[in-house]
N, C-alpha and C positions, 0 to 999 in steps of 0.2 A: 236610424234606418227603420223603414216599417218591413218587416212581415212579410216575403215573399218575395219582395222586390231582390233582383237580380244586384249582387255588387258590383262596385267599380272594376273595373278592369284596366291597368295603366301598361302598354307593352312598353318595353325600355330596351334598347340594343346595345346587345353586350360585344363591343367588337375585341373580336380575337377569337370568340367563344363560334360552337357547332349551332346547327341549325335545329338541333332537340330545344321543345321548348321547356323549361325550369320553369315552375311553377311554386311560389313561394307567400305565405299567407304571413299577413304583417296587420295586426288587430282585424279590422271589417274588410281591409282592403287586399284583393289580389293583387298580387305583379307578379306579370309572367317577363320572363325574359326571352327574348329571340333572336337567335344567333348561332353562330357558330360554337357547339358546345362540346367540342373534343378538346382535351386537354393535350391530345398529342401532337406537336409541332411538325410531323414529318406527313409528307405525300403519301395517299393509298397507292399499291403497285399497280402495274397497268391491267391486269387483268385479274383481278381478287378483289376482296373487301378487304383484305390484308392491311397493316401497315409497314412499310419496311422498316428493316433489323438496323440498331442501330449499330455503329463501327467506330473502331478505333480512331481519331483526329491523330493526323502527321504531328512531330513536337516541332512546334515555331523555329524557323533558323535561317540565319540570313547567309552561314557563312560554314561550309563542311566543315565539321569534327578535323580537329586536330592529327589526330591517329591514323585519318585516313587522306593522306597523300600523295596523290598519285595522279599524275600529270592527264593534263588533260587531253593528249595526244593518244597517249597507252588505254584509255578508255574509250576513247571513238573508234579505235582501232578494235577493240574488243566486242563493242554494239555491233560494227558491221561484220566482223566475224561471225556471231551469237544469229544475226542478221540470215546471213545467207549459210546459216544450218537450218533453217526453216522455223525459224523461232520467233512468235507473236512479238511484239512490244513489252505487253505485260511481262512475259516468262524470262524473257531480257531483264527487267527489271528486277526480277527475285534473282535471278541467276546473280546478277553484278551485287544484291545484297548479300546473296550466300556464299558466294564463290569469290567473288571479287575481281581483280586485276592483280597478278602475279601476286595472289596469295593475303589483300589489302581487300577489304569489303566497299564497297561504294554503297551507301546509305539512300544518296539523293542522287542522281543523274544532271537535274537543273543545278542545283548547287556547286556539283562538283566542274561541271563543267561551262556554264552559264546557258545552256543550250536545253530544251527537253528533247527525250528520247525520241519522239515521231521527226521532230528539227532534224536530228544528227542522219537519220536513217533517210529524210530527203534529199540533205545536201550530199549525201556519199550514193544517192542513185539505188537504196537499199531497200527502200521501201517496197511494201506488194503492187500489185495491179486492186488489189480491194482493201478496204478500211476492214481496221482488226476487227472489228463489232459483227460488221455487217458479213466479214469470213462467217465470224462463229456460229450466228444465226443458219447462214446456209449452209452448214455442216451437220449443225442439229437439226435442221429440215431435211433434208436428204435422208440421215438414221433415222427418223422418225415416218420419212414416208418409205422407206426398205422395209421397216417392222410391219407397219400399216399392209403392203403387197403380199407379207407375211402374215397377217393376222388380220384381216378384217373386221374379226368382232372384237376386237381390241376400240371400244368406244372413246374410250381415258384417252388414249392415244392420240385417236381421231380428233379430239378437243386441243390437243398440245400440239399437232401439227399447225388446224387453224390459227392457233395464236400467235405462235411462231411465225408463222407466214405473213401474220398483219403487222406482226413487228418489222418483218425486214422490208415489206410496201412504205413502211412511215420511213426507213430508214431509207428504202432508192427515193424517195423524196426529197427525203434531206439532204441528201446526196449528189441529187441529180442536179447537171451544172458544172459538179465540181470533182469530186472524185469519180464521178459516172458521168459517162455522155447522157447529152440531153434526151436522146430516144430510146435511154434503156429500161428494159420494161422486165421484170420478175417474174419466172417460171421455173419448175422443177428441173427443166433441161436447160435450161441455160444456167443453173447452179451447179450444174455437175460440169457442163463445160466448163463455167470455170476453175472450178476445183481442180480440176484432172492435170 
């Protein structure tokens, strides 16, 4: 090569990899790489540069634990009980792992009984008027705009309502159709009617 002149430059895509470009010298010649260049497999959070945390994997099982025996009648009877003491899906869920059925833990819910939990709480008429998510979201929009009436110059705040509030518009989206009628529309006052 003479003197001045610019090298080769060869891009090569590295799929799998981030969109940073690697820049790597190999005798006269550059190769840059371009691509996806994070090495972490998981989705940034919706509203961060963040990446989410990883969590523990359920252990593989086709067929409940031995030790835990317990019919499958005595447990749907228990969800709709758990049901209509005002208890989410999820906290059903840790309940029957903590507590169990007359003193027996239920580990898996689908396993034990072939059915999942939201299944057992529709067919017995137990379920809410709103999807567990989309409660919680307008629970924490609500205390978050009470605090905000309270605090104006609470900025932080003021950011975590917005957010919130865009989560639960993607959510009657998703929604709408199916667990919400088709002309339902998202406001501060129509979350508290429902709530209340």
């Amino acid at each position: 090569m003479l003197m001045g002149t610019p090298r080769p430059q060869i891009r090569l895509a590295r799929l799998g990899l981030g969109l940073r470009e690697c820049v790597y010298r190999q005798s006269s010649v550059h190769i840059r790489f371009c691509g996806p260049c994070s090495s972490n497999p998981y989705m940034a959070r919706m509203h961060t540069r963040r990446r989410g945390s990883s969590g523990s994997d359920k252990p593989v099982a086709d067929e409940p634990p031995e030790w835990s025996d317990v019919d499958t009648d005595a447990i749907e009877e228990r969800v709709v009980e758990l049901a209509e003491q005002g208890h989410d899906p999820s906290v059903i869920g840790m309940k029957l792992r903590d507590e169990g059925v007359k003193g027996t833990p239920i580990p898996d819910v689908k396993l034990a009984t072939g059915k999942k939990l939201t299944e057992i709480l529709a067919d017995n008429d137990a379920d809410g008027d709103l999807p567990a998510d989309l409660r919680n979201l307008m629970q924490r929009a609500i205390r978050l705009r009470e605090h905000m009436e309270a605090n104006p110059q609470d900025h932080r705040n003021k950011r975590a309502l917005q957010n919130t509030e865009s989560k639960i518009r993607r959510l009657v989206n998703y929604y709408r159709g199916d667990a919400l009628d088709e002309d339902f529309r998202y406001s501060y006052d129509v979350a508290v009617e429902l709530l209340e």
